[in-house]
N, C-alpha and C positions, 0 to 999 in steps of 0.2 A: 765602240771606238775607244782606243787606248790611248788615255791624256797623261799629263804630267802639269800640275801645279809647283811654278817656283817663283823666288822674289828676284821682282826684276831689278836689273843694272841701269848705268845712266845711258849703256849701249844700246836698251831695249827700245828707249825713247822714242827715234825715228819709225818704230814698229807700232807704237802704240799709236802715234801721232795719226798716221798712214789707216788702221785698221779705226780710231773714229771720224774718220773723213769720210770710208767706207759705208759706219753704221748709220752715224746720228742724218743724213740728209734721206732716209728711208724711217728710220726709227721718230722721227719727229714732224714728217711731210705732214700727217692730220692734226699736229698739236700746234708748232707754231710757225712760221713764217717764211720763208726760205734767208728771208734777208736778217733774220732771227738765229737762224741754223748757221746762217758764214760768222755772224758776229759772235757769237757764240764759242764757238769751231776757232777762231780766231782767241778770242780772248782765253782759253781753259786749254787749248790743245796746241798752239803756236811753241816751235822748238824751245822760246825761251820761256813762256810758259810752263811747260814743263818740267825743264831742268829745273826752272825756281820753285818748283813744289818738291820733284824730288832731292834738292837740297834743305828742301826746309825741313824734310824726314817724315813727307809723307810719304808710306808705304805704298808702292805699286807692287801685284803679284800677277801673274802672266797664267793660262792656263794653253797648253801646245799639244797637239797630236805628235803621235811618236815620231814622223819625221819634224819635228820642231817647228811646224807650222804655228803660226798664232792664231787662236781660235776667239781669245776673250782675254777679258782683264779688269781688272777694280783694283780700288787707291783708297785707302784709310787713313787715319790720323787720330789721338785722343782727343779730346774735346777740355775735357775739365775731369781731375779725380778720374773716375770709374768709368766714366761718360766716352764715351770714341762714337766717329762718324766716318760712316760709308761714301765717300765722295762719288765713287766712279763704279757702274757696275755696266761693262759691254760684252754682250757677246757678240757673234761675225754674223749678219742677215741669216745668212743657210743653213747657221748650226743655232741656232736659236729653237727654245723647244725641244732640245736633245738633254736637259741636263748639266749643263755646262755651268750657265746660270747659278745652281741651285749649291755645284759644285768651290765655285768661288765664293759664296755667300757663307758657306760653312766650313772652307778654311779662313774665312775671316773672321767668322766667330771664334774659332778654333783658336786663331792667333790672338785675338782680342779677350778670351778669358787666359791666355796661357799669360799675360801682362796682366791679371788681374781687373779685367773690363766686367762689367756689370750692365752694361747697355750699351747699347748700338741705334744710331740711328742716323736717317737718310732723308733727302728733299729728292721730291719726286712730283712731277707736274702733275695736277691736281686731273688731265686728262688723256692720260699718260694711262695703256693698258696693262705696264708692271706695276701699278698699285696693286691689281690683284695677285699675282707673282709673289709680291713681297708679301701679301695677308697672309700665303698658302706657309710661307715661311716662319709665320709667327712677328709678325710686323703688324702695328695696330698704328691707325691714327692717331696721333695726340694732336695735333690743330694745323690749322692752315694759316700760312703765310704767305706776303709779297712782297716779291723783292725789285725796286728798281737795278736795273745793273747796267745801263748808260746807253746812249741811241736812241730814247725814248721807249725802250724793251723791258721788259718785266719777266721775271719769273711767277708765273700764278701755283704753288707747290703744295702739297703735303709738307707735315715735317710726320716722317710715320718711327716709330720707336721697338724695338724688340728688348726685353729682359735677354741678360743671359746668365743660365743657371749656376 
């Protein structure tokens, strides 16, 4: 399949928004709770949600099949110094397990040493089957975290870590 990786605009928004309303109520049916998946969905992916992240200058990059469909996407940020983190890593239900994944992961490293990054790292639900995904990639645990985040919901996560060389 022929993709194309580019950074997204504030135009793509609506696309992204749309494409994780798609994944995460499949992607998280066995982890947490349906009423967990809207609040969620709600608070990280709502229109203004997301404009207020991509104005704060976190990066979204968009991966498309040559007719310009939207297949996946992830969102980055520095952290501290050298340090950057991977917020958002989705691909579309059906194209999952093609590569796509593995694709955005390593233009983000790509872009995160060309700024001079030295680590990358990700929260990811401690029962969540992209833990192993992101091992195969060179992601190792460094500890587990909880995070309350309102409703009475928690994130139960990894915080998982990659060098980059």
């Amino acid at each position: 399949m022929s993709t194309r990786i580019r950074t997204a605009e504030l135009a793509d928004l609506p696309a992204i928004n749309k494409l994780a309303h798609e994944v995460w109520p499949k992607a998280y049916a066995e982890v947490i709770s349906a009423e967990q998946i809207s609040f969620m969905l709600e608070w990280m992916y709502s229109p203004d949600s997301l404009q207020k992240q991509f104005e704060s200058g976190i990066q979204f990059i968009l991966i498309e099949s040559a007719s310009k469909e939207l297949l996946g996407f992830a969102s980055f940020r520095p952290l501290q110094g050298a340090h950057w983190k991977l917020d958002k890593l989705y691909v579309r239900s059906d194209k999952q397990q093609t590569g796509l994944g593995r694709q955005l992961i390593e233009q983000v490293l790509s872009t995160v040493k060309s700024l001079n990054g030295t680590q990358l790292e990700l929260q990811v639900n401690r029962k969540n089957k992209a833990v192993g995904f992101y091992q195969k990639l060179g992601f190792h645990i460094a500890r587990e975290e909880d995070f309350q985040i309102g409703n009475g919901f928690f994130m139960n996560d990894y915080i998982m870590e990659c060098p980059i060389p």
